[in-house]
N, C-alpha and C positions, 0 to 999 in steps of 0.2 A: 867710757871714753867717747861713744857718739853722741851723746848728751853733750857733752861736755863743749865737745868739739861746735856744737850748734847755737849754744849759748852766751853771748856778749851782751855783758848787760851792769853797768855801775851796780847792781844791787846783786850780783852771783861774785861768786870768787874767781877770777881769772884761772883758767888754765893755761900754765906759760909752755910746756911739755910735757910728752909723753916717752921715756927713756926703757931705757933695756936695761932689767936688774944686771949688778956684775954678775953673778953669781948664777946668771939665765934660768933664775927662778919666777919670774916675769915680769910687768910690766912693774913701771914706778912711774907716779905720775907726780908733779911738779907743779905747784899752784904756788898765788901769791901768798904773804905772809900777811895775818892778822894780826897786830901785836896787841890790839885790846880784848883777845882771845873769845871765847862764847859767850852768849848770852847767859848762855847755863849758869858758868863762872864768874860773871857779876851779876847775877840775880842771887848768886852763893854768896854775894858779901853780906854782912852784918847791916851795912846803909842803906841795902836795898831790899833787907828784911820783909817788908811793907808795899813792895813793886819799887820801881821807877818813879822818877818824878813825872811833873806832867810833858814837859817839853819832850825831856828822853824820851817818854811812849810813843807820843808824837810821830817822834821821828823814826822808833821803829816800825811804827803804821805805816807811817806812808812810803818805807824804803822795803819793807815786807810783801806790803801790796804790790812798788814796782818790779819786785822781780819775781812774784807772782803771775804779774801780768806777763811779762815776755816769757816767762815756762806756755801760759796757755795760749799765745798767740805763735808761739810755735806747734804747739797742740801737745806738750808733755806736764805726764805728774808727777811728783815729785815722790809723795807716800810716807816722806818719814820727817813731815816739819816737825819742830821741837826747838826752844833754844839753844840745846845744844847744836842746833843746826846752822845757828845764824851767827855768824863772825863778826867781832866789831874791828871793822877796819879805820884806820887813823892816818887821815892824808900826811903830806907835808906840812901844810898848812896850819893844820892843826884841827881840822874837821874832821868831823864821823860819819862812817857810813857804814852801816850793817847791809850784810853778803850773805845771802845762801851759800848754804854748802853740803858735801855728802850725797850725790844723785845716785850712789850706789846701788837706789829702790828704783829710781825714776826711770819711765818709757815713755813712749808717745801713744797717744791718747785724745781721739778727736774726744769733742763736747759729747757727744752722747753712748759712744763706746762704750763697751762693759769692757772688764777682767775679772779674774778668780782666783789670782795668785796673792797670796797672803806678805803686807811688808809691815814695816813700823815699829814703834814705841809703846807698849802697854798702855801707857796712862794718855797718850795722846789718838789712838785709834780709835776711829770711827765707831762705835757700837757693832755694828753689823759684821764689820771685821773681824771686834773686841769677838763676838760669838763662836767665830771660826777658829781665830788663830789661839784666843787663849783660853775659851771655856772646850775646846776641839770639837762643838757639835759639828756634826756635817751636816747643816744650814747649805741648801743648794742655791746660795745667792750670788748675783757678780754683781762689782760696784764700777760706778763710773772715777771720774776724774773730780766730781761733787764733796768726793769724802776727802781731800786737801784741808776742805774750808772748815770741817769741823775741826783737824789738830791745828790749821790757825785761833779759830774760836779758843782753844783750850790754851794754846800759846800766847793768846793776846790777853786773857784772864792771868795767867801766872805772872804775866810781865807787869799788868796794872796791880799788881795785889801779893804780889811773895809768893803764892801756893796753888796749887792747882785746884780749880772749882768741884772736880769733884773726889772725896776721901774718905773711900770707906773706911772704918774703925781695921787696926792691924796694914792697911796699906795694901798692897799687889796679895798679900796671901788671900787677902778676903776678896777674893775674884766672883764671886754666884752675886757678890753684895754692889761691888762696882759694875757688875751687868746693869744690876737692878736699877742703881741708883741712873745711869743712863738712860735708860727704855720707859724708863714710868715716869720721869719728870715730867710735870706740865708746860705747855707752850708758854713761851716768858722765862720760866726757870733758869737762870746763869749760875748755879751752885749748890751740890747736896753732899753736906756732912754728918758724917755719922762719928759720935765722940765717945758713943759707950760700946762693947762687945753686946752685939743682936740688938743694940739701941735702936732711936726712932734715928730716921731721916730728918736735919733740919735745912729744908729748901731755903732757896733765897730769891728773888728775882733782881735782887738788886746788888751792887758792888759793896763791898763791909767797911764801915767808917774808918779803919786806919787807913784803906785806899788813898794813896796821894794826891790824884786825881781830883783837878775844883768839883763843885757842884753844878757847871754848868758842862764840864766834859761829862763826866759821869752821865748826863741826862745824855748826852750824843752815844756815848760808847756800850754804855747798857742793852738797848737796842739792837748794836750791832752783833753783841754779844749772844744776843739773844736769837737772833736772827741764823748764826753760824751753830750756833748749839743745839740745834735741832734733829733730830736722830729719821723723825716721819720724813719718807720720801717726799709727799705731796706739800710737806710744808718748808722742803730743806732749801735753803737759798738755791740761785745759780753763781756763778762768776761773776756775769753780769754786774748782779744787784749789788754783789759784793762791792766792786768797784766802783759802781756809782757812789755806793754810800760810804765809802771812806773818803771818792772825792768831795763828797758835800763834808763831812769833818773837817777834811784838810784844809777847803776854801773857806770858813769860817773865821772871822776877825777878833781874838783877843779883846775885850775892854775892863778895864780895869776899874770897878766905882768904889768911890770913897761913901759910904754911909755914918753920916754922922753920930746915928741914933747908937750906932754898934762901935763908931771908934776906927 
């Protein structure tokens, strides 16, 4: 609710109230309506098998990042991005805008703070998290407000591509194999699938041709991908970097060329 309450921003979900269950079982809170429902649930259609197109991603980027930005400029984390997190909201107009939503993990968190309290998504937690919460070493680590950027990294791959970058053989059961395949990929690496039981690892550095995405986003968003997938502290993005370089994506102009030789 203090999240909630602190937060106005085109790119979160409105909170319109805070009421008293009847039944004085406790609170019920009262947000806007999304009627173009999760991300989750239209990355689950059949059209979108493959990711989004390129505009749609687009516009998830740049409406993810802004409300991003105003979580960190207020100094909170959120803990449990995923698509399922992000609502597509549908003006009157007939415009879209996708919302955060769900801060049921989220607290405030300057830039360089630790914590040690465990939140999230399996397939979207941070590696160092991944260690804690679901292999239960007791790893005596605390993480900052930095591990955000890797379940967008992971978010912003499933959205460009249908699937999540990384899959062990069996899925969540094969958890020693989803450590692995996190913590040992090489810098660059955006995706390691395993297709056989105890099979090899096939890395990827690069986004997989049914990707919808032109070939000149792809050469932008690779990078960035790359960049948030990073598990080494010394090499893990800030905020910062993040923002700048989605703004230079975003500011980038479209040109469309007709090559004759190809038609």
């Amino acid at each position: 609710f203090e999240v909630l309450r602190k937060v106005k921003h085109d790119n979160i979900v409105k909170l319109l109230a805070i009421e008293d269950d009847q039944e004085g079982r406790g609170k019920v809170i009262v947000m806007e309506l999304c009627t173009g429902g999760s991300l989750f649930n239209i990355l689950d259609d059949p059209e979108n098998t493959y990711g989004l197109a390129p505009n749609e991603f687009l516009l998830v980027l740049e409406h993810l990042t802004a409300g991003m930005k105003h979580l960190r400029d207020n100094n909170l984390v959120h803990r449990d991005l995923k698509p399922g997190n992000i609502m597509k909201y549908i003006s009157e107009e007939g415009s879209t805008v996708y919302k955060l939503t769900d801060f049921g993990a989220s607290r405030e968190l300057e830039d360089n703070q630790q914590f040690m309290s465990l939140y999230g998504t399996e397939e979207y937690l941070h590696p160092d998290m991944y260690e804690r919460a679901v292999l239960r070493k007791s790893v005596n680590r605390s993480f900052t407000a930095n591990v955000d950027l890797w379940s967008i990294g992971v978010t912003l791959y499933h959205v460009a591509t249908g699937n999540l970058p990384f899959r062990p053989f069996g899925g969540r059961k094969n958890k020693e194999t989803m450590h692995h395949i996190t913590t040992k990929k090489l810098p660059g690496i955006i995706s390691g699938i395993q297709t056989t039981e105890s099979g090899p690892i096939e890395w990827s550095g690069n986004l997989p041709d049914h990707c919808q995405l032109s070939a000149g986003l792809k050469s932008l968003v690779t990078p960035l991908l790359a960049g948030l997938l990073e598990e080494n502290q010394k090499r893990m993005w800030s905020f910062e970097r993040f923002f700048n370089e989605v703004a230079s994506i975003l500011s980038k102009q479209l040109i469309h060329v007709f090559y004759m030789n190809r038609a």
